[in-house]
N, C-alpha and C positions, 0 to 999 in steps of 0.2 A: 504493500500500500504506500502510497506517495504520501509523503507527511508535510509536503508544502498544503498550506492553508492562505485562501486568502488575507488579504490586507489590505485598509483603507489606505490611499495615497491623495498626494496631492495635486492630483487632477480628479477627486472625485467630480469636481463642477466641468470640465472639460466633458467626464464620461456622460454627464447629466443634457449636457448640449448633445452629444455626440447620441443619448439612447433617444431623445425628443425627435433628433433628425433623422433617425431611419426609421424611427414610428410613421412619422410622415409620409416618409417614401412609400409605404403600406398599402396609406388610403387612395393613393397621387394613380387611381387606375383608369378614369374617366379620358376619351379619347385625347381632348383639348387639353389634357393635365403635363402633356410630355414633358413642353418648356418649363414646365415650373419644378418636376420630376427631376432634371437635370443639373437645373441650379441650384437647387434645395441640398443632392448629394456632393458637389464638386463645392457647395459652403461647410459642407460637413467635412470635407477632408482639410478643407480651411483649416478649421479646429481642430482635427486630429493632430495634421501635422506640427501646428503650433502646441499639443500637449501630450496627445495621449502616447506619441511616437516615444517620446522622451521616457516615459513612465514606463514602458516594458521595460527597461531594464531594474535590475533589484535595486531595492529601497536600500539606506547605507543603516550599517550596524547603529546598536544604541552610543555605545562609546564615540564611533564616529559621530551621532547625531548630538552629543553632548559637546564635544571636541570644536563641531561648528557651530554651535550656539556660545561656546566661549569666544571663539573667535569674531563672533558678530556684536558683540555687547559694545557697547559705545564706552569711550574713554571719559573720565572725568572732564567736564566743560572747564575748559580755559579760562581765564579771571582776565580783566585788567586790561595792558596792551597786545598779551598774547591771544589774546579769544579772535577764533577766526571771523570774519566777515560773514554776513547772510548772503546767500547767491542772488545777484538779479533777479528779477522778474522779469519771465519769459526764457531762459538759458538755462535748457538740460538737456543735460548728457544723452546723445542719442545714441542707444543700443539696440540690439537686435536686428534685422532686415528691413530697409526700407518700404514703403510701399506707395503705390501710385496714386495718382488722385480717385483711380477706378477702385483702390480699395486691391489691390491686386499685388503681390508680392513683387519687386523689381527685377527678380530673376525667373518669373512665368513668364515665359516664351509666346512671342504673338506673332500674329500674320501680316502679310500688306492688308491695304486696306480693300485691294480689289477682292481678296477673295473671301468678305465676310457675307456676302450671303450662300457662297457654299457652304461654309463653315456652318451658316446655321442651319443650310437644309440637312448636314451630315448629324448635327446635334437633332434636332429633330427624328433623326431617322434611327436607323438599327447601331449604325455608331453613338448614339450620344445615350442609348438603351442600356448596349452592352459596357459603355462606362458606370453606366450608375451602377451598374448590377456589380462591379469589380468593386468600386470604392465601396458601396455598402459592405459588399463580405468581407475587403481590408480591414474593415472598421471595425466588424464583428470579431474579427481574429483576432486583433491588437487588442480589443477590451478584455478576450477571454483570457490571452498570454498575458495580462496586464495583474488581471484576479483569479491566476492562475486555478481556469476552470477547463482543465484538459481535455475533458472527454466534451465539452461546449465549444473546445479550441480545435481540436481535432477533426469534431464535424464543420467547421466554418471552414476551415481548411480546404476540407474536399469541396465545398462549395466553389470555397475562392476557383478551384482550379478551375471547374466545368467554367464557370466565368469569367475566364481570362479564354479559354478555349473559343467561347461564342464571341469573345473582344478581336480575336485575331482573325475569326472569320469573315466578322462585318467588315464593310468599307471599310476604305483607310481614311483618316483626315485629311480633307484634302491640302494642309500647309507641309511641304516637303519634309520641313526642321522636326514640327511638333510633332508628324505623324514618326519619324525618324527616332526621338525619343521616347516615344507613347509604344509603338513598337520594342526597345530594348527595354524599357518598363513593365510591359507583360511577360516578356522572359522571367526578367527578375524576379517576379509577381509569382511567376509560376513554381521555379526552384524554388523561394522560401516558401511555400506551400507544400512541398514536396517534402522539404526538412522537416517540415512543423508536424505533415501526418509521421512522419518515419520515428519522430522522438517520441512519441505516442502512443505505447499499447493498451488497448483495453481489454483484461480479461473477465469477461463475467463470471461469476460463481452462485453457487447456490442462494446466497444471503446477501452478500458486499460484494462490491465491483471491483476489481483489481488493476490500478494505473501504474503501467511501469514506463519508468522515462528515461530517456539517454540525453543526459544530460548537457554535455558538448553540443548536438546536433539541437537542442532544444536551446541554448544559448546561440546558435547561429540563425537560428531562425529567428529569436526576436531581433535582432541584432541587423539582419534581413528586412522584417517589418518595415524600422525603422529609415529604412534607407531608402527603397521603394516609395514609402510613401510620402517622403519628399519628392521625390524623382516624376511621380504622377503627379501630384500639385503643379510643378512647375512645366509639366507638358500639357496639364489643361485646364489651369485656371483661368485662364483668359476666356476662356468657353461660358465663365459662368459670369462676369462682366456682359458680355455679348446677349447672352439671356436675359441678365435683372434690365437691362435697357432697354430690352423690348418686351418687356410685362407692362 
């Protein structure tokens, strides 16, 4: 028996976006619903890859979590001539990735401008279907390897694959680049889905269910996750600007 046990982290509120948004996707079956189907999952990988990607991997020891809270404690306030200055107003430190005025990360890949209504008749079509259906089961994976719910990780797994399978058969995108990386993304996509079922056995028994795991290939897999689904973000969030525009 596997004696990892869940744990709360600190993306529960990321997972709480991340389980509202594929709820959604659910209902999204109504013909006219496509566009809205599409943007709704490529906003959701938005938020994955901003939290939940980060959170597969393991939470740090207590000692370590003690060690950085000593380290983060504020020094004694300066007195006198040495007490530092208050910052400006309006002047902070810019971290993280920028992003556009579309709301779009600076490194998601776009098209010319001629060819945005392909793009949206392919979003529209069996390509912009077969993506949602990928990002959602990413999303499912990453949550379950996140609350380390194996045999819940296991089946999302085989999901992802058959779903990366229908991604590769649809059209291709018609932007050279995007399609070019969206292409060696469902490879990706595919191998750590491939790790993820192999780290994974389930055996039934009479009473309890019996999860054994290989531990290495179950650490390259999250680790895979993670990487991917940056890699997807940035091959087609521009897809989901293109949408919210024309809602």
């Amino acid at each position: 028996m596997s004696s990892d046990a869940p744990k709360p982290t600190e993306t529960s509120g990321a997972r709480s976006v991340l389980r509202a948004g594929w709820a959604r996707l659910g209902g999204m079956t109504r013909p006219g619903s496509h566009r809205m189907l599409l943007a709704a999952t490529v906003a959701c990988l938005g938020v994955l890859v901003a939290g939940v990607s980060i959170a597969v991997f393991s939470q740090p020891s207590g000692s370590q979590a003690r060690h950085a809270a000593a380290a983060s404690s504020p020094a004694p306030a300066a007195t006198g001539a040495g007490q530092p200055k208050a910052a400006a107003p309006g002047h902070h430190a810019s971290t993280g990735t920028k992003v556009t005025s579309d709301g779009v990360a600076s490194t998601a890949l776009r098209w010319p401008p001629r060819l945005t209504h392909s793009i949206e008749r392919w979003a529209k079509g069996r390509g912009g279907a077969a993506l949602a259906a990928v990002t959602a089961q990413l999303g499912d994976s990453m949550q379950a390897a996140n609350l380390k719910l194996y045999a819940q990780m296991r089946q999302s797994c085989a999901s992802l694959s058959g779903s990366v399978a229908a991604a590769r058969a649809a059209p291709s995108i018609p932007a050279a680049a995007m399609q070019h990386l969206y292409a060696k993304t469902l490879a990706g996509i595919d191998r750590t889905a491939a790790d993820c079922r192999g780290a994974i056995t389930i055996k039934p028994g009479d009473e309890t269910t019996e999860t054994q795991l290989n531990h290495p290939l179950l650490d390259r897999a999250r680790a895979g996750f993670a990487q991917v689904s940056a890699r997807l973000y940035r091959a087609t969030a521009e897809i989901r600007t293109l949408l919210a525009k024309g809602r």
